[in-house]
N, C-alpha and C positions, 0 to 999 in steps of 0.2 A: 636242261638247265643244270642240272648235279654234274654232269661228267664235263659241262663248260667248266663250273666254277672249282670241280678239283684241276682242268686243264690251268686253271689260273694263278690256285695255290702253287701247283708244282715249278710254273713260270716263274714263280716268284723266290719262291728257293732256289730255282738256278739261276737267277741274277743274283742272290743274296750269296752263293757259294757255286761257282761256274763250274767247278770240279766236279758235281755229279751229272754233266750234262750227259755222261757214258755211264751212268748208273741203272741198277731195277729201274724199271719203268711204273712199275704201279704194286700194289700190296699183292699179299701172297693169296693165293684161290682158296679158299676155306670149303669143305664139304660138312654137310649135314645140315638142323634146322635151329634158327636161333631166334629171339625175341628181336621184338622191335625196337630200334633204339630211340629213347625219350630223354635226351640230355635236356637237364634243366639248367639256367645259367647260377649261379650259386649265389652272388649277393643281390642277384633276385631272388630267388626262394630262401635266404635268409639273412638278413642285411646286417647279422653278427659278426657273419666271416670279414675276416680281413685280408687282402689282395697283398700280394707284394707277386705278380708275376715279374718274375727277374728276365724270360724267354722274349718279353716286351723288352729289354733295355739293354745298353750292351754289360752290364754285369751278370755274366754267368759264363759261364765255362767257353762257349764260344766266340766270346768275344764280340755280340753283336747281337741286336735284335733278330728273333726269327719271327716273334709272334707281330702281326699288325698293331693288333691291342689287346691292354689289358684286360682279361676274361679269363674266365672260368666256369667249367662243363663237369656236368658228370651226371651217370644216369640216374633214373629219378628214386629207384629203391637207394641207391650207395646212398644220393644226397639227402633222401630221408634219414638214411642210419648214420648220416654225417649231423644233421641237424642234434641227433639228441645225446652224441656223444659230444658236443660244444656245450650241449644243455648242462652235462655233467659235469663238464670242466670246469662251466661259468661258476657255479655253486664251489669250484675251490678259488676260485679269482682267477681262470685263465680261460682267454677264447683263444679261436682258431686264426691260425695266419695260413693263407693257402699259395704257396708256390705254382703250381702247375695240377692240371685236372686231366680232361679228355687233350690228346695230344693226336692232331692231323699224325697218319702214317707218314711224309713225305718229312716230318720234321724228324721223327725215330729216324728215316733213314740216313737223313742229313748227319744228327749226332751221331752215329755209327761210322761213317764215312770219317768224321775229324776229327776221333778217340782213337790213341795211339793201343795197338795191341795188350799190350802189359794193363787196358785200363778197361778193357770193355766186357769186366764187370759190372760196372757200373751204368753201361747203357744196354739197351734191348736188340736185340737182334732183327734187321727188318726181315726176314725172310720169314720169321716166325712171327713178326709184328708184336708192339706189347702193349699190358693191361690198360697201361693210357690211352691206345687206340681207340680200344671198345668201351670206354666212359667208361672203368672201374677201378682206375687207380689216382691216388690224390697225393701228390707231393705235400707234405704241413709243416709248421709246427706251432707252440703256442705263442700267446703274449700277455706281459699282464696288464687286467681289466684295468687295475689303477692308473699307471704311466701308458698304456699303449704302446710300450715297449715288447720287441720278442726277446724273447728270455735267451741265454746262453746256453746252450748245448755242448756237450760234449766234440762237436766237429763243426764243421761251418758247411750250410747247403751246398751239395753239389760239390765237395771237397772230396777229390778220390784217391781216398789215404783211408788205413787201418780206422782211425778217430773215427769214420761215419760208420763203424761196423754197428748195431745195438748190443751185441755183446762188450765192447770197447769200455777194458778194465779202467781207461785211464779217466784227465779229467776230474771235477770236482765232484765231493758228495752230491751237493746241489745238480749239478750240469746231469748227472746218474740221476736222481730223482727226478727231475723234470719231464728227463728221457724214458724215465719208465711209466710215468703221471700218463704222459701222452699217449703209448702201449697201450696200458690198461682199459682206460678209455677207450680208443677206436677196437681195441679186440674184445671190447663188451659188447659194441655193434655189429659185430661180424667182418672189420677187419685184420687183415692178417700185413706184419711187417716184411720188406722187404730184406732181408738181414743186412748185405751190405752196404744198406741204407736208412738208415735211423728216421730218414723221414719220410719214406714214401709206405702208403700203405693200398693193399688189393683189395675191391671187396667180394666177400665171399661166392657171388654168381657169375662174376667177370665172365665164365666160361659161356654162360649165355647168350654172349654180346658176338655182334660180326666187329671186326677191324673196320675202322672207319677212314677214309682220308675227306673228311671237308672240313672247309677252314669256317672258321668262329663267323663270318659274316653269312654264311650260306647257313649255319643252326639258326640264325635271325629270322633270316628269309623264308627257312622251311616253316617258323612257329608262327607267323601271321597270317596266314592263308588257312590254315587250320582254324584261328579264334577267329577271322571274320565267316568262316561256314557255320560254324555254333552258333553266330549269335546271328546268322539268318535262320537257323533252326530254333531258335528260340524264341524270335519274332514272330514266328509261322501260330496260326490258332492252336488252339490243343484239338487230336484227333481222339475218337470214340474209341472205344475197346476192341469193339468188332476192326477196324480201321487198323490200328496197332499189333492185332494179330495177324491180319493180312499183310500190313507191312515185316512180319519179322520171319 
Protein backbone atom coordinates (compact mmCIF):
# COMPACT_ATOMS: atom_id res chain seq x y z
CA UNK A 1 0.00 0.00 0.00
CA UNK A 2 2.98 2.66 0.80
CA UNK A 3 4.88 2.22 -2.30
CA UNK A 4 1.14 2.26 -4.34
CA UNK A 5 0.43 5.50 -2.91
CA UNK A 6 3.91 7.18 -3.35
CA UNK A 7 3.49 5.51 -6.99
CA UNK A 8 0.56 7.92 -7.00
CA UNK A 9 2.07 10.95 -5.57
CA UNK A 10 4.77 10.81 -8.06
CA UNK A 11 1.99 10.41 -10.92
CA UNK A 12 0.69 13.22 -9.85
CA UNK A 13 3.63 15.42 -10.04
CA UNK A 14 4.29 14.39 -13.48
CA UNK A 15 1.11 15.43 -14.73
CA UNK A 16 1.36 18.53 -12.63
CA UNK A 17 5.01 19.24 -14.33
CA UNK A 18 5.72 16.62 -17.41
CA UNK A 19 9.26 17.73 -17.41
CA UNK A 20 10.40 15.45 -14.68
CA UNK A 21 9.17 12.54 -16.30
CA UNK A 22 13.32 11.80 -17.03
CA UNK A 23 14.02 12.86 -13.59
CA UNK A 24 15.45 10.83 -10.06
CA UNK A 25 13.23 8.22 -9.64
CA UNK A 26 12.68 8.16 -5.89
CA UNK A 27 14.64 9.77 -2.59
CA UNK A 28 18.21 9.27 -1.85
CA UNK A 29 19.33 5.59 0.01
CA UNK A 30 19.97 6.89 3.64
CA UNK A 31 22.28 4.36 5.81
CA UNK A 32 22.23 3.91 9.49
CA UNK A 33 19.37 3.82 12.15
CA UNK A 34 16.55 6.42 12.58
CA UNK A 35 13.39 6.84 14.71
CA UNK A 36 9.96 6.24 13.73
CA UNK A 37 8.19 8.77 11.97
CA UNK A 38 5.06 10.16 13.99
CA UNK A 39 3.88 13.21 12.00
CA UNK A 40 0.99 14.64 13.71
CA UNK A 41 -1.45 16.94 11.62
CA UNK A 42 -0.96 20.45 13.25
CA UNK A 43 -4.37 22.11 13.48
CA UNK A 44 -5.20 18.94 14.95
CA UNK A 45 -3.00 18.75 17.65
CA UNK A 46 -3.33 22.53 18.11
CA UNK A 47 -6.27 24.42 16.57
CA UNK A 48 -4.27 27.87 17.40
CA UNK A 49 -2.15 27.37 14.35
CA UNK A 50 -3.27 29.08 11.33
CA UNK A 51 -2.87 27.48 7.78
CA UNK A 52 -2.18 29.52 4.92
CA UNK A 53 -0.57 26.62 2.74
CA UNK A 54 0.12 28.62 -0.33
CA UNK A 55 1.84 24.91 -2.05
CA UNK A 56 -2.24 24.21 -2.03
CA UNK A 57 -2.98 27.32 -4.37
CA UNK A 58 -1.48 28.68 -7.34
CA UNK A 59 0.32 31.60 -5.30
CA UNK A 60 3.73 30.58 -4.71
CA UNK A 61 6.63 30.47 -6.58
CA UNK A 62 5.38 27.82 -8.85
CA UNK A 63 2.77 29.08 -10.20
CA UNK A 64 0.26 26.20 -9.31
CA UNK A 65 -0.98 23.92 -6.85
CA UNK A 66 1.30 21.08 -5.90
CA UNK A 67 -0.15 20.06 -2.67
CA UNK A 68 -3.86 18.23 -3.07
CA UNK A 69 -4.79 19.95 0.22
CA UNK A 70 -4.44 22.19 2.62
CA UNK A 71 -2.35 20.39 5.57
CA UNK A 72 0.08 20.34 7.77
CA UNK A 73 2.61 17.59 9.19
CA UNK A 74 5.44 17.60 11.31
CA UNK A 75 6.85 15.16 13.72
CA UNK A 76 5.31 14.87 16.99
CA UNK A 77 8.57 16.13 19.44
CA UNK A 78 9.11 19.52 16.55
CA UNK A 79 4.97 19.82 16.97
CA UNK A 80 5.29 19.78 20.72
CA UNK A 81 7.99 22.41 20.88
CA UNK A 82 5.90 24.18 18.05
CA UNK A 83 2.91 24.29 20.41
CA UNK A 84 4.74 26.18 23.26
CA UNK A 85 6.55 28.46 21.37
CA UNK A 86 2.90 29.83 19.95
CA UNK A 87 2.23 29.50 23.70
CA UNK A 88 4.78 32.28 24.20
CA UNK A 89 4.01 34.35 21.39
CA UNK A 90 0.22 34.33 22.24
CA UNK A 91 1.03 36.01 25.60
CA UNK A 92 2.64 39.00 23.26
CA UNK A 93 -0.59 38.96 20.90
CA UNK A 94 0.83 36.88 18.25
CA UNK A 95 0.03 33.18 17.00
CA UNK A 96 1.49 31.17 14.44
CA UNK A 97 0.63 31.18 10.72
CA UNK A 98 2.14 28.05 9.15
CA UNK A 99 3.14 27.96 5.31
CA UNK A 100 4.39 24.62 4.69
CA UNK A 101 5.43 21.53 7.41
CA UNK A 102 6.49 17.87 6.32
CA UNK A 103 6.99 18.17 2.38
CA UNK A 104 6.59 14.61 0.20
CA UNK A 105 10.40 14.21 -1.37
CA UNK A 106 8.88 14.27 -4.98
CA UNK A 107 7.68 17.94 -4.32
CA UNK A 108 11.55 18.98 -3.07
CA UNK A 109 12.46 17.46 -6.34
CA UNK A 110 9.84 19.19 -8.33
CA UNK A 111 11.08 22.85 -6.81
CA UNK A 112 14.57 21.95 -7.70
CA UNK A 113 13.78 21.06 -11.02
CA UNK A 114 11.95 24.78 -11.78
CA UNK A 115 14.46 27.06 -9.61
CA UNK A 116 16.54 28.81 -11.96
CA UNK A 117 20.57 28.26 -10.95
CA UNK A 118 21.43 31.68 -9.57
CA UNK A 119 18.25 30.71 -7.06
CA UNK A 120 18.77 27.52 -5.54
CA UNK A 121 19.62 28.72 -2.44
CA UNK A 122 16.56 28.79 -1.63
CA UNK A 123 15.40 25.30 -2.39
CA UNK A 124 16.87 21.93 -1.04
CA UNK A 125 18.68 19.71 -3.03
CA UNK A 126 16.85 16.28 -3.76
CA UNK A 127 19.66 14.17 -3.78
CA UNK A 128 20.38 15.09 -0.20
CA UNK A 129 16.59 15.42 0.40
CA UNK A 130 15.55 18.22 2.94
CA UNK A 131 14.38 18.86 6.66
CA UNK A 132 10.81 18.96 5.33
CA UNK A 133 11.15 15.65 4.20
CA UNK A 134 11.65 14.03 7.41
CA UNK A 135 8.71 16.11 9.42
CA UNK A 136 11.42 18.84 11.01
CA UNK A 137 11.12 21.76 9.31
CA UNK A 138 8.18 24.38 9.30
CA UNK A 139 7.85 27.25 6.93
CA UNK A 140 5.96 30.30 9.50
CA UNK A 141 5.22 33.30 10.48
CA UNK A 142 3.21 35.31 12.78
CA UNK A 143 -0.23 36.97 12.99
CA UNK A 144 -2.00 39.29 15.10
CA UNK A 145 -4.44 37.67 17.66
CA UNK A 146 -6.58 40.99 17.45
CA UNK A 147 -7.13 41.43 13.49
CA UNK A 148 -6.00 37.87 12.42
CA UNK A 149 -3.93 39.45 10.26
CA UNK A 150 -0.03 38.24 9.38
CA UNK A 151 2.06 40.94 10.17
CA UNK A 152 4.56 42.36 7.61
CA UNK A 153 7.95 41.12 7.38
CA UNK A 154 10.71 42.38 6.24
CA UNK A 155 10.37 40.19 2.68
CA UNK A 156 7.36 38.41 1.37
CA UNK A 157 7.30 34.32 1.77
CA UNK A 158 9.09 32.56 -0.56
CA UNK A 159 10.59 35.87 -2.08
CA UNK A 160 14.08 34.90 -3.36
CA UNK A 161 15.92 38.07 -3.00
CA UNK A 162 18.49 39.34 -0.26
CA UNK A 163 15.07 40.91 1.83
CA UNK A 164 14.24 36.99 2.99
CA UNK A 165 17.92 36.84 4.34
CA UNK A 166 17.26 37.19 8.71
CA UNK A 167 20.22 39.09 8.73
CA UNK A 168 18.49 41.73 6.12
CA UNK A 169 19.48 45.24 7.37
CA UNK A 170 16.71 46.72 5.47
CA UNK A 171 12.95 47.10 6.00
CA UNK A 172 11.22 48.70 9.00
CA UNK A 173 12.03 48.78 12.77
CA UNK A 174 8.89 46.98 13.17
CA UNK A 175 9.14 44.40 10.15
CA UNK A 176 13.07 43.73 12.18
CA UNK A 177 11.21 43.35 15.40
CA UNK A 178 8.59 41.03 14.45
CA UNK A 179 11.35 39.05 12.61
CA UNK A 180 13.35 38.75 15.48
CA UNK A 181 9.95 38.24 18.06
CA UNK A 182 9.49 35.10 15.82
CA UNK A 183 13.65 33.90 16.16
CA UNK A 184 13.44 34.12 19.52
CA UNK A 185 10.71 32.19 20.21
CA UNK A 186 11.14 29.15 18.00
CA UNK A 187 14.95 28.98 19.05
CA UNK A 188 13.81 28.86 22.72
CA UNK A 189 12.13 25.47 21.45
CA UNK A 190 15.06 24.09 20.00
CA UNK A 191 14.55 25.62 16.58
CA UNK A 192 17.14 26.89 14.48
CA UNK A 193 16.58 29.44 11.28
CA UNK A 194 17.15 28.84 7.94
CA UNK A 195 19.30 32.03 7.12
CA UNK A 196 18.34 32.73 3.80
CA UNK A 197 15.13 32.29 4.85
CA UNK A 198 13.45 34.40 7.55
CA UNK A 199 10.76 31.95 7.87
CA UNK A 200 11.56 28.49 7.70
CA UNK A 201 12.84 26.92 10.78
CA UNK A 202 14.82 23.06 11.52
CA UNK A 203 14.00 21.33 14.52
CA UNK A 204 16.75 20.46 16.41
CA UNK A 205 16.54 16.24 15.84
CA UNK A 206 15.56 16.62 12.15
CA UNK A 207 18.72 14.27 11.78
CA UNK A 208 16.75 11.44 13.50
CA UNK A 209 14.06 11.47 10.94
CA UNK A 210 14.36 8.99 7.38
CA UNK A 211 13.21 11.22 4.21
CA UNK A 212 9.79 10.56 3.66
CA UNK A 213 7.96 10.67 0.31
CA UNK A 214 4.14 10.13 1.15
CA UNK A 215 1.61 12.30 0.29
CA UNK A 216 -0.74 13.97 3.14
CA UNK A 217 -3.71 11.45 2.27
CA UNK A 218 -1.54 8.16 3.08
CA UNK A 219 -0.45 10.06 6.94
CA UNK A 220 -4.46 9.77 7.22
CA UNK A 221 -4.69 6.32 6.25
CA UNK A 222 -1.51 5.25 8.14
CA UNK A 223 -3.24 6.96 11.59
CA UNK A 224 -6.56 4.91 11.61
CA UNK A 225 -5.63 1.54 11.66
CA UNK A 226 -3.32 2.16 14.52
CA UNK A 227 -6.36 3.99 16.82
CA UNK A 228 -8.83 1.25 15.74
CA UNK A 229 -6.17 -1.58 17.32
CA UNK A 230 -5.98 0.48 20.60
CA UNK A 231 -9.27 0.73 21.02
CA UNK A 232 -9.76 -3.03 20.45
CA UNK A 233 -6.98 -3.35 22.99
CA UNK A 234 -8.74 -1.40 25.37
CA UNK A 235 -11.96 -3.20 24.90
CA UNK A 236 -10.21 -6.40 25.62
CA UNK A 237 -10.63 -7.29 29.92
CA UNK A 238 -7.74 -6.27 32.00
CA UNK A 239 -5.02 -9.31 32.29
CA UNK A 240 -3.44 -10.40 35.70
CA UNK A 241 0.12 -9.73 36.48
CA UNK A 242 1.30 -13.09 36.06
CA UNK A 243 -0.49 -12.81 32.39
CA UNK A 244 1.34 -9.22 31.74
CA UNK A 245 4.71 -10.61 32.54
CA UNK A 246 4.34 -13.28 30.20
CA UNK A 247 3.14 -11.19 27.65
CA UNK A 248 6.16 -8.82 27.77
Amino acid sequence: MRRAGMLAALLSALTLFPSLAHAQEGPPKEEGTFLKPDLVELKKFDETFKLDVRYATANNFAGRAVYKEARAFLQRPAAEALVRASRSLREKGYGLAVFDAYRPWFVTKLFWDITPEDKKQFVANPSKGSRHNRGCAVDLTLYDLKTGREVEMTGDYDEMSERSHIAYAGGTEEQQRLRDLLRAAMEAEGFTVYEPEWWHYDYKDWRQYPILNLGFDEIGKAARPRSARTSRRRSRPPTTNRARAAAS
